[in-house]
N, C-alpha and C positions, 0 to 999 in steps of 0.2 A: 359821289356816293352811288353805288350799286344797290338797286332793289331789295340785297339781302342785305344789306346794311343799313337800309331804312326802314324796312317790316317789321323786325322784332321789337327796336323803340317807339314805332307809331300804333303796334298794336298794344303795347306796355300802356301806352296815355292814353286809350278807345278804352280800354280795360277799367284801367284806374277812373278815368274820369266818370265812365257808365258806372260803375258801382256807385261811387258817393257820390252822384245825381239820384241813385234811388234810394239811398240809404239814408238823403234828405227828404224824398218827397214821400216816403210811406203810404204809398196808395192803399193797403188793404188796412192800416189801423184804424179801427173807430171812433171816432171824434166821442172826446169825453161829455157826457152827459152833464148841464150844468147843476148846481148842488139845489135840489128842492128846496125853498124858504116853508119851515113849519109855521103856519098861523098857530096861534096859540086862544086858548077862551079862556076870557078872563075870571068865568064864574069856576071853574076846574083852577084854574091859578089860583081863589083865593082859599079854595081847598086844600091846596098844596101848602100855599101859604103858611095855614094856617099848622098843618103838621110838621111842617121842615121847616118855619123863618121865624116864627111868632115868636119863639124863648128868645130870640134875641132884639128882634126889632118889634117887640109887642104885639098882643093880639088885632090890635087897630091900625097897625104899623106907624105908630105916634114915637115908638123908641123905647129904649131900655138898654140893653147892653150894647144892642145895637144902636145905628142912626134912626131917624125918625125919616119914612117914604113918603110923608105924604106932600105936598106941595113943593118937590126938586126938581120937579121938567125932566122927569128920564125917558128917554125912548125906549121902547121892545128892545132895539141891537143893543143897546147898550147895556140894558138891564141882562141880555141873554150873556154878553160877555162877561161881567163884574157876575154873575152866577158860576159861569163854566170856570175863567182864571183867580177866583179870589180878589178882596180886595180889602187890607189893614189886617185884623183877625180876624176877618169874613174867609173860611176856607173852602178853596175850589170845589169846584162839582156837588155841594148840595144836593142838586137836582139835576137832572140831565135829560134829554130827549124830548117830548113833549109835554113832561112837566116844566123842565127850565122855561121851553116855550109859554106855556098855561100861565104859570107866573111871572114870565116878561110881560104878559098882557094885561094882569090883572096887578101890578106895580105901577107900567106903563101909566095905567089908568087913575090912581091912585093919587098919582105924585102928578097930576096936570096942577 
């Protein structure tokens, strides 16, 4: 093979190959920022509580249409997720943002 018969395939695969080396290693994209954890206070939760949950799980959160929160072991994430996705005829999103937070903390607390 003659020079000009190996140039244009070996610059074909310098070509190809440099491209998707850089179009894996993405030097100038910003490394995603990881998602904040909101604390929540549970004396604002049980104010929240009390205006968005109480008709159904009681003022005391002892129960009524809803379950009764008190003595179930639920954690904050737990409590923030069955708030955000629903859960039986509990429907999603109630609350959201740092209220969901406020009242995952002040449930949390509740149901030890």
């Amino acid at each position: 093979m003659t020079k000009r018969q190996v140039a244009p395939p070996l610059l074909l695969v310098t070509v190809t190959l440099t491209t998707f080396g850089l179009a894996k290693w993405h030097p100038f994209s910003p490394a995603a920022a990881p998602a904040a954890s909101v604390a929540g206070d549970p004396l604002r939760g049980r104010q929240v509580f009390v205006v968005n949950c109480s008709g159904c799980h009681g003022m005391d959160a002892t129960g009524g249409i809803g379950p009764s929160l008190r003595g179930v072991g639920l954690e904050p994430a737990e409590v923030e997720q069955i708030v955000a996705s629903g859960r039986g005829v509990m429907p999603a999103g109630v609350v959201e943002g740092q209220e969901a937070a406020d009242v995952a903390a002040y449930v949390a607390g509740i149901s030890q």
